[in-house]
PyMOL Python script that loads the backbone (N, CA, C, O; Angstrom):
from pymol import cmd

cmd.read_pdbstr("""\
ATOM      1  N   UNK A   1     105.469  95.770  95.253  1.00  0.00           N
ATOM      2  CA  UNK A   1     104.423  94.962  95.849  1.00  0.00           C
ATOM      3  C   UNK A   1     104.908  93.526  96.060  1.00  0.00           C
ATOM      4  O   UNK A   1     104.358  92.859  96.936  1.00  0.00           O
ATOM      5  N   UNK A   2     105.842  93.025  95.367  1.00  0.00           N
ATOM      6  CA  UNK A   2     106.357  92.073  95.387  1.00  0.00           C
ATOM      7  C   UNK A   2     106.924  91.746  96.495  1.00  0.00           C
ATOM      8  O   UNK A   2     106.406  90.860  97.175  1.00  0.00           O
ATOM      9  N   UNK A   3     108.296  92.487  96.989  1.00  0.00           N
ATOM     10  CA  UNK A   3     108.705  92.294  98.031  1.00  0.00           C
ATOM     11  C   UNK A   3     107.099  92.148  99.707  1.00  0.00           C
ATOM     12  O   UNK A   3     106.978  91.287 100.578  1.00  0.00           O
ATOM     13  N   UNK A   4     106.485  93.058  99.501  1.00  0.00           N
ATOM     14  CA  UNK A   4     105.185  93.045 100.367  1.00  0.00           C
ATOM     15  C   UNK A   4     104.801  91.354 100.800  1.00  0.00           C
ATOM     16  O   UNK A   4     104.711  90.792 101.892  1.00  0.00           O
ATOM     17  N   UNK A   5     104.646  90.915  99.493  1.00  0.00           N
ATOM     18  CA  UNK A   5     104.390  89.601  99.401  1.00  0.00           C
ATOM     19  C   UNK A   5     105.029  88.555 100.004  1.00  0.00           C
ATOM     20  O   UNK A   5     104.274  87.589 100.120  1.00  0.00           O
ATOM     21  N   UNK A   6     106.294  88.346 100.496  1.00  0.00           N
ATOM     22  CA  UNK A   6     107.185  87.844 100.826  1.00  0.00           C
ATOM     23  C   UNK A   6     107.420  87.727 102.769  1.00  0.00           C
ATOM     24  O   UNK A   6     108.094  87.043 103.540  1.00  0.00           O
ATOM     25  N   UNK A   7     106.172  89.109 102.896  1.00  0.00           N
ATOM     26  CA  UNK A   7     106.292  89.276 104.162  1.00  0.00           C
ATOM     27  C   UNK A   7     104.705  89.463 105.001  1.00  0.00           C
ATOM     28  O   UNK A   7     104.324  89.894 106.089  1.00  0.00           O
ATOM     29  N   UNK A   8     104.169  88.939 103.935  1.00  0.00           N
ATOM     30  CA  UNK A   8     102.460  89.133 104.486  1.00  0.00           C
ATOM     31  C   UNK A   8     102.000  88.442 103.147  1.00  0.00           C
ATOM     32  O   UNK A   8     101.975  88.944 102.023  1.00  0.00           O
ATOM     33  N   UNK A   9     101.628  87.121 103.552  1.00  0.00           N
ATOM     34  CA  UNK A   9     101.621  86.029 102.479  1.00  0.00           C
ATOM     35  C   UNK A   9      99.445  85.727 102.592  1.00  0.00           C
ATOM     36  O   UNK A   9      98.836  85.799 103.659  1.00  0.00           O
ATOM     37  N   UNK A  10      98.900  85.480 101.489  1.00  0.00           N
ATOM     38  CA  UNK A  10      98.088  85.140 101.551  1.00  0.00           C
ATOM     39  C   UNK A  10      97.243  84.120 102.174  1.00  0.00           C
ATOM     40  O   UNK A  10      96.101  83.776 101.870  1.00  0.00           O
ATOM     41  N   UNK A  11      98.042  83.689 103.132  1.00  0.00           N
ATOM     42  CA  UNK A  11      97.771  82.123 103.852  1.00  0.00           C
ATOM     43  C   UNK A  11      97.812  82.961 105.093  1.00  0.00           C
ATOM     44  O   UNK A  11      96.908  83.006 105.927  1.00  0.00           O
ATOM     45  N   UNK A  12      98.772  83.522 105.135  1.00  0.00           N
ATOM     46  CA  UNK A  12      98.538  84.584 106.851  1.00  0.00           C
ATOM     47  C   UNK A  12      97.662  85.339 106.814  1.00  0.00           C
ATOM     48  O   UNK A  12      97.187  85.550 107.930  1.00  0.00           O
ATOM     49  N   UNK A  13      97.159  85.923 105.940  1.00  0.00           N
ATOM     50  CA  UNK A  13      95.875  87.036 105.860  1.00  0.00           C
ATOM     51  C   UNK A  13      94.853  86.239 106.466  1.00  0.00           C
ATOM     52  O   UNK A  13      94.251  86.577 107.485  1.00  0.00           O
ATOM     53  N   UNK A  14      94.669  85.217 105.857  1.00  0.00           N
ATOM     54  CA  UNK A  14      93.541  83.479 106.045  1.00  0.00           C
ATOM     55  C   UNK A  14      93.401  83.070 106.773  1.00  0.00           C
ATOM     56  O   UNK A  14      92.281  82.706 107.130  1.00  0.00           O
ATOM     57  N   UNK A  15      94.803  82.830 107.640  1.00  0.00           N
ATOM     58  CA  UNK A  15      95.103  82.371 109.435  1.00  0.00           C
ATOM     59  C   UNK A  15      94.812  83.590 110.501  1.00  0.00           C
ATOM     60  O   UNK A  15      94.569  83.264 111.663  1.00  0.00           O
ATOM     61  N   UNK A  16      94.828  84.900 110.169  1.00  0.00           N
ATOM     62  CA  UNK A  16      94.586  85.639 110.935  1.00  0.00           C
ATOM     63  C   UNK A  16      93.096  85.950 111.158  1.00  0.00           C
ATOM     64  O   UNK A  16      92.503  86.055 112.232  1.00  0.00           O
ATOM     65  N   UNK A  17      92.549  86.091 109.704  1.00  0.00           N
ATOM     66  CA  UNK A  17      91.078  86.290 109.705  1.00  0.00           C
ATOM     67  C   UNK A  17      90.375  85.021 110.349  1.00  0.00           C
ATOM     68  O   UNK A  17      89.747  85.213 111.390  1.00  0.00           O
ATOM     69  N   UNK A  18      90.419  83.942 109.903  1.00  0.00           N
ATOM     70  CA  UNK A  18      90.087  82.932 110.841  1.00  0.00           C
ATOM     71  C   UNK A  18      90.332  83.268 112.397  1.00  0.00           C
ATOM     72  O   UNK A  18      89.488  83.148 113.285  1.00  0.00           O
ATOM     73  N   UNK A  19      91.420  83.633 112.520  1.00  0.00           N
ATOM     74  CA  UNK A  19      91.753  83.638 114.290  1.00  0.00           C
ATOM     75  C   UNK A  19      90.925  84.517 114.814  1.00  0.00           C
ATOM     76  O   UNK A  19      90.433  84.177 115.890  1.00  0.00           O
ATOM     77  N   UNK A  20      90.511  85.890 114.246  1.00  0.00           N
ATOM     78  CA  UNK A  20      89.651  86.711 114.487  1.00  0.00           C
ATOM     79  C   UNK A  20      88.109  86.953 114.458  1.00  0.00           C
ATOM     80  O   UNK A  20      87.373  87.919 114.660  1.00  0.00           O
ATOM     81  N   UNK A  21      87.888  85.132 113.982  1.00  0.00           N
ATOM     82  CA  UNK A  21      86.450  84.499 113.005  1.00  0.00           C
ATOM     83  C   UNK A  21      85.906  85.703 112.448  1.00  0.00           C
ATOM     84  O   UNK A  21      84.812  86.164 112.775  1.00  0.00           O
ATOM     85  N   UNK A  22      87.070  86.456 111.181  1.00  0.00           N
ATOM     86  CA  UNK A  22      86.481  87.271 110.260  1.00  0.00           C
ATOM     87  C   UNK A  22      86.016  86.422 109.315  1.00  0.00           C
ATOM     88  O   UNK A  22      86.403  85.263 109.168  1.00  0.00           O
ATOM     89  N   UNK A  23      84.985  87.118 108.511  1.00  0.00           N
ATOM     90  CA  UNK A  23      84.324  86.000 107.316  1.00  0.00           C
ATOM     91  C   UNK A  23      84.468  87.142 106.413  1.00  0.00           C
ATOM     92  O   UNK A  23      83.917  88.212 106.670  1.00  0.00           O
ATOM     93  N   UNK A  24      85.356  86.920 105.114  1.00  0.00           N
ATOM     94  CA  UNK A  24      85.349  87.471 104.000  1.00  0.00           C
ATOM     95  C   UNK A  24      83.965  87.292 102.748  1.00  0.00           C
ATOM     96  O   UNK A  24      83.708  86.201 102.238  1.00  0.00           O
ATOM     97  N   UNK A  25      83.384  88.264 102.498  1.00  0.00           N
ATOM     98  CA  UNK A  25      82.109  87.591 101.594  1.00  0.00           C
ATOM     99  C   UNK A  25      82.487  88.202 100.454  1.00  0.00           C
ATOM    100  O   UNK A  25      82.013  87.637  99.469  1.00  0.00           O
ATOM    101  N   UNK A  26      83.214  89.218 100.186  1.00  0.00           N
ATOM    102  CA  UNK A  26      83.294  89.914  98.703  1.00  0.00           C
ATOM    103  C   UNK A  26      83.644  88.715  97.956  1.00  0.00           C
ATOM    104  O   UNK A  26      84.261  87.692  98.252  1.00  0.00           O
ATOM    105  N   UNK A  27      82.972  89.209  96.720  1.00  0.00           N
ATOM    106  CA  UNK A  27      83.682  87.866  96.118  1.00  0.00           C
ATOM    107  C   UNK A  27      84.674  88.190  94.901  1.00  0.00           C
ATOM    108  O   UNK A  27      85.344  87.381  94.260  1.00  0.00           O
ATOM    109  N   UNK A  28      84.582  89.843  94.717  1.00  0.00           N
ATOM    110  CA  UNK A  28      86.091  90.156  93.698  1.00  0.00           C
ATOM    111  C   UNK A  28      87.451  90.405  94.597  1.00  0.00           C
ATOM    112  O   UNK A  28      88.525  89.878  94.306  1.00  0.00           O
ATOM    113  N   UNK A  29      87.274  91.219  95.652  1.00  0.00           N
ATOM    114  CA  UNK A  29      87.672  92.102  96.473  1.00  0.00           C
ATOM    115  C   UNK A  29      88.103  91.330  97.917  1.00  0.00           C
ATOM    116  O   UNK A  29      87.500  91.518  98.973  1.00  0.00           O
ATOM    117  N   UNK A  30      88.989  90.639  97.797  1.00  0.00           N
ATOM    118  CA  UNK A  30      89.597  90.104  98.725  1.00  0.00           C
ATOM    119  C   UNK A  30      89.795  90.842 100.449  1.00  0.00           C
ATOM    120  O   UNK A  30      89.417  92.013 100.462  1.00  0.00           O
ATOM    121  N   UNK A  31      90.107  90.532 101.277  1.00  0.00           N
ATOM    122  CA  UNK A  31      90.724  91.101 102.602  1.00  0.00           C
ATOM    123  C   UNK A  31      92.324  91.368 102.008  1.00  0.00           C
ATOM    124  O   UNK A  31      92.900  92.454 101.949  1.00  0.00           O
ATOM    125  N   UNK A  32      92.809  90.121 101.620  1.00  0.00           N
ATOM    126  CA  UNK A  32      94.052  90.121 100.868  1.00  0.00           C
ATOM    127  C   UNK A  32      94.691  91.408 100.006  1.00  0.00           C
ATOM    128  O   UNK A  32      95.689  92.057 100.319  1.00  0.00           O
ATOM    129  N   UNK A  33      93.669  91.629  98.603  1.00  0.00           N
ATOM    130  CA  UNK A  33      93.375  92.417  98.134  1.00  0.00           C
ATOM    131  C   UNK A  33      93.483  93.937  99.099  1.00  0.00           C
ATOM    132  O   UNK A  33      94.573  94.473  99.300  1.00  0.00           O
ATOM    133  N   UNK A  34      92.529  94.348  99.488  1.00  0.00           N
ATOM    134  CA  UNK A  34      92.450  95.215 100.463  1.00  0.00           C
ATOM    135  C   UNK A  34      93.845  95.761 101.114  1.00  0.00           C
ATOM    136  O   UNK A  34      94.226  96.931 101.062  1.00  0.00           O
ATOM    137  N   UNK A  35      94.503  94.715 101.715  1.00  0.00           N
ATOM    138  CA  UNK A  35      95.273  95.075 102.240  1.00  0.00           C
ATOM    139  C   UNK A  35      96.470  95.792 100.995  1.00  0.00           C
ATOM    140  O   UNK A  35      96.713  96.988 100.838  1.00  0.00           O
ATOM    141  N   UNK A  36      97.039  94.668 100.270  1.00  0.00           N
ATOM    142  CA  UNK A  36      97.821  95.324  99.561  1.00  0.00           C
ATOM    143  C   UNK A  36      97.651  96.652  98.549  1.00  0.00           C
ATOM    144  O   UNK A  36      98.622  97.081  97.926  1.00  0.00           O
ATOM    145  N   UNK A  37      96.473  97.188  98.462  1.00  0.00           N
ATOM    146  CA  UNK A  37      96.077  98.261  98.493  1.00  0.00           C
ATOM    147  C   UNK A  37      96.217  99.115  99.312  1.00  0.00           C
ATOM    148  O   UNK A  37      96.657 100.108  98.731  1.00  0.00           O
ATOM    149  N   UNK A  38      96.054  99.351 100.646  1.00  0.00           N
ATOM    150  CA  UNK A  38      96.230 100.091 101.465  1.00  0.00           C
ATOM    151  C   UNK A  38      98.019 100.288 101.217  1.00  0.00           C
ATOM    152  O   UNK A  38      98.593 101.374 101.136  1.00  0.00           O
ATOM    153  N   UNK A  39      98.580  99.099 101.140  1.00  0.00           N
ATOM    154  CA  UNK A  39     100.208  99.330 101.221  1.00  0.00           C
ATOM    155  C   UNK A  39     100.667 100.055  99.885  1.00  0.00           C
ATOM    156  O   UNK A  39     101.603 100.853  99.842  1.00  0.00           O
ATOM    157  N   UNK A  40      99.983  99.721  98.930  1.00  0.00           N
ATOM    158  CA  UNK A  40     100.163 100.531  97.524  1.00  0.00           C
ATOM    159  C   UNK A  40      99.729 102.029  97.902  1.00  0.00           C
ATOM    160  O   UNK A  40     100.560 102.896  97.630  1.00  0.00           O
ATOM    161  N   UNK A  41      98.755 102.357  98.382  1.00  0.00           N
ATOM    162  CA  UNK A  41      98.456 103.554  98.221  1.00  0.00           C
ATOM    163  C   UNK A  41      98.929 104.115  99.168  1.00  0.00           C
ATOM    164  O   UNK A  41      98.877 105.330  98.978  1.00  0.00           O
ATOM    165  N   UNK A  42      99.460 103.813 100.294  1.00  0.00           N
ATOM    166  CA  UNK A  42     100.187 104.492 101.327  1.00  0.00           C
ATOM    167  C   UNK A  42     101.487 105.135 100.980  1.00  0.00           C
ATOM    168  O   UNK A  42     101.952 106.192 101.405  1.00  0.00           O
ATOM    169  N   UNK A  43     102.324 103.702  99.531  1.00  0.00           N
ATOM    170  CA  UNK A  43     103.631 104.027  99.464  1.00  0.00           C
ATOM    171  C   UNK A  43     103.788 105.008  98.368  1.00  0.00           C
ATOM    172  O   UNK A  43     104.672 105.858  98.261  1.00  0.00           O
ATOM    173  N   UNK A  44     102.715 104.744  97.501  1.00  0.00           N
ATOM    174  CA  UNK A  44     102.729 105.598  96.693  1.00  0.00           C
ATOM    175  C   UNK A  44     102.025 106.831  96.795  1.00  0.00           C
ATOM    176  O   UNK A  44     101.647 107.591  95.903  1.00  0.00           O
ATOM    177  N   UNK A  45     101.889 106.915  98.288  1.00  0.00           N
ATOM    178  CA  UNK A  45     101.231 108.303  98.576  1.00  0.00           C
ATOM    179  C   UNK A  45      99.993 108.870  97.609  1.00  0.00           C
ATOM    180  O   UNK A  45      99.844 109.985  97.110  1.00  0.00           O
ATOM    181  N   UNK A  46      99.246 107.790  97.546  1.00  0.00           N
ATOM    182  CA  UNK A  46      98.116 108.788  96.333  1.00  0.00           C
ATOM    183  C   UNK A  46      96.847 109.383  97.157  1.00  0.00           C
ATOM    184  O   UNK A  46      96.213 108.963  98.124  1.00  0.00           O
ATOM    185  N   UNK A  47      96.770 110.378  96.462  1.00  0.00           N
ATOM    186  CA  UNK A  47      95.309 111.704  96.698  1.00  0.00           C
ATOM    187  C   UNK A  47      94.717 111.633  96.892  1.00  0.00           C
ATOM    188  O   UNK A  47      94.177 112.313  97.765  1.00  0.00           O
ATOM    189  N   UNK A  48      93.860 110.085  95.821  1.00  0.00           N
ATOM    190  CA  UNK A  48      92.301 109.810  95.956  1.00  0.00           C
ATOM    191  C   UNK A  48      92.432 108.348  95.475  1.00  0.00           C
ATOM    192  O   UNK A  48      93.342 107.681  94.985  1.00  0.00           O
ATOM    193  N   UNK A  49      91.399 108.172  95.750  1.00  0.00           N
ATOM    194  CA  UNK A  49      90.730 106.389  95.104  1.00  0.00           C
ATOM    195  C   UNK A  49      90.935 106.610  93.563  1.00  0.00           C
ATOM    196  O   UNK A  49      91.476 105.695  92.943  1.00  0.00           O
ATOM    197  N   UNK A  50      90.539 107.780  92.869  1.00  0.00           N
ATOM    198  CA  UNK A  50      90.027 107.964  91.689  1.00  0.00           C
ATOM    199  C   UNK A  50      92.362 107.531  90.986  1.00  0.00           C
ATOM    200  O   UNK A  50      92.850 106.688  90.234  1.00  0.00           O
ATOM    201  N   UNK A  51      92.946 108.650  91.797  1.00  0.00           N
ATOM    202  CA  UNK A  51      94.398 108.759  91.270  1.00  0.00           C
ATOM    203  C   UNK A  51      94.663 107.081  91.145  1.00  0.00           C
ATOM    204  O   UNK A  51      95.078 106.540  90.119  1.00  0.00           O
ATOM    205  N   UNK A  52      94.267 106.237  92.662  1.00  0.00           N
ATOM    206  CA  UNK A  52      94.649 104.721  92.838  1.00  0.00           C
ATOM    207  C   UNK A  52      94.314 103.604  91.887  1.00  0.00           C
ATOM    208  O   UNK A  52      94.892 102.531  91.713  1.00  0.00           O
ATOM    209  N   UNK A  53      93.211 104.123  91.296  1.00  0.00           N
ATOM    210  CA  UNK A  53      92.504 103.427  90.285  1.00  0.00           C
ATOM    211  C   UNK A  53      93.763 103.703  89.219  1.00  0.00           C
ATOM    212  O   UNK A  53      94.693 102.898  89.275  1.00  0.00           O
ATOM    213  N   UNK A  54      93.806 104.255  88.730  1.00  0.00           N
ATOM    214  CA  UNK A  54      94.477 104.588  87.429  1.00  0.00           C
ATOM    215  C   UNK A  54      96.072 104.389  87.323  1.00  0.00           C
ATOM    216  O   UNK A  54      96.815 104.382  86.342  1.00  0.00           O
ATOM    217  N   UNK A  55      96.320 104.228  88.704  1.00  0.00           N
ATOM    218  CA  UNK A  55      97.817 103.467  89.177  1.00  0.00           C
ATOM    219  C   UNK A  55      98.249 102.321  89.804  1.00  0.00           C
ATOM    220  O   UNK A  55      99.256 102.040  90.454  1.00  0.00           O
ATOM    221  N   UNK A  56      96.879 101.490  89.332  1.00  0.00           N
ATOM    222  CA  UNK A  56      97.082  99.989  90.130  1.00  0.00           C
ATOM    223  C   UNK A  56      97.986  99.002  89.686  1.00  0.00           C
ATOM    224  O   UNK A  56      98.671  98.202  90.324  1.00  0.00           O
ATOM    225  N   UNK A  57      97.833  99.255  88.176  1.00  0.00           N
ATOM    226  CA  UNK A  57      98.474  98.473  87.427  1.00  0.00           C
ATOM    227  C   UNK A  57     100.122  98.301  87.414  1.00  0.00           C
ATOM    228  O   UNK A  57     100.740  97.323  86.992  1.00  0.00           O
ATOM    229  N   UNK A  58     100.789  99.778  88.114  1.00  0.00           N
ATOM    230  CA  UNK A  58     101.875  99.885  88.451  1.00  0.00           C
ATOM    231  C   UNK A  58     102.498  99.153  89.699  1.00  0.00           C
ATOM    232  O   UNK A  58     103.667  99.198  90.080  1.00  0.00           O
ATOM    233  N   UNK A  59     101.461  98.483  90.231  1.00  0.00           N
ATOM    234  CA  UNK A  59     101.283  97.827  91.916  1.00  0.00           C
ATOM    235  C   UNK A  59     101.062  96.364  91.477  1.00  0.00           C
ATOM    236  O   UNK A  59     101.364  95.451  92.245  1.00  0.00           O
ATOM    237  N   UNK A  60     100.607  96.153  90.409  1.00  0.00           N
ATOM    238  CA  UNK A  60     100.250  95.005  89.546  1.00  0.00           C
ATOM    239  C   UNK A  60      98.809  94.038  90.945  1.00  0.00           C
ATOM    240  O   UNK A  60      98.597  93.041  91.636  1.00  0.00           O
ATOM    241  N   UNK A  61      98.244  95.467  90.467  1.00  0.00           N
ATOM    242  CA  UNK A  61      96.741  95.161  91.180  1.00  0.00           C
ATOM    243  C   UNK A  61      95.882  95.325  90.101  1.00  0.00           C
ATOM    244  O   UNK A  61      96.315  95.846  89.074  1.00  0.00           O
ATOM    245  N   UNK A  62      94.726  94.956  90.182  1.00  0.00           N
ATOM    246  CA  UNK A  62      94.135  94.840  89.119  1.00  0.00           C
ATOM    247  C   UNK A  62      93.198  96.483  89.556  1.00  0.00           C
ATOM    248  O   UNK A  62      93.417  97.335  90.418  1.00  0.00           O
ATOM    249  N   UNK A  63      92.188  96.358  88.550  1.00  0.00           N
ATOM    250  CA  UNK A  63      91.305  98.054  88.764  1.00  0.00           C
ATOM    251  C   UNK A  63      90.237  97.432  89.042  1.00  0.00           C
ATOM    252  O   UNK A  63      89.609  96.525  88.495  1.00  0.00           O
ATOM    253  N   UNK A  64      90.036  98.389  90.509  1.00  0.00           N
ATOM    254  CA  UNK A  64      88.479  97.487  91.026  1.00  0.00           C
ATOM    255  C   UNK A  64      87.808  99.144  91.277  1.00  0.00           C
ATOM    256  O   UNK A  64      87.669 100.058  92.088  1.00  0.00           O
ATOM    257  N   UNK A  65      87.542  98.679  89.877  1.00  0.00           N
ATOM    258  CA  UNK A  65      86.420 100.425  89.873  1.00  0.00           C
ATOM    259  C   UNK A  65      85.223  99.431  90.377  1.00  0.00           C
ATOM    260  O   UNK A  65      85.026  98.278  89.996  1.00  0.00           O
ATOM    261  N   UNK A  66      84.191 100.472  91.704  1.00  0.00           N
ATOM    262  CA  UNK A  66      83.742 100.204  91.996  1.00  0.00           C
ATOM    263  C   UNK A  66      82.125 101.214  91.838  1.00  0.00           C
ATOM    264  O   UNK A  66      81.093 100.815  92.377  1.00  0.00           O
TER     265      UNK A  66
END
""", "prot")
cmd.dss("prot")
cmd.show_as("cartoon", "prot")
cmd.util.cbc("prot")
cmd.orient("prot")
């Protein structure tokens, strides 16, 4: 996830959503967030939300049981 970071920086997530006048309202659950989730669970190919949950920490995402 690290490397991820290096190439889709939290200030570009910010500049893009602005450019798109997206308005983020979650207030745990980032766009940011979001995304690097999608890239975690894509790479790590997981099953379900339920498997993603329980392997976030390996992504050094936090657990957003919802």
């Amino acid at each position: 996830m690290n490397i991820t970071q290096v190439f889709l920086t939290e200030k570009e997530v910010k500049e893009f959503s602005d450019l798109i006048e997206y308005k983020d309202t979650a207030r745990k659950f980032t766009t940011y967030n979001l995304l690097k989730y999608f890239i975690a669970a894509s790479v790590g190919q997981w099953n379900s939300f339920h498997e993603g949950d329980r392997v976030t920490s390996d992504f050094n995402l936090g657990s957003y049981y919802w």
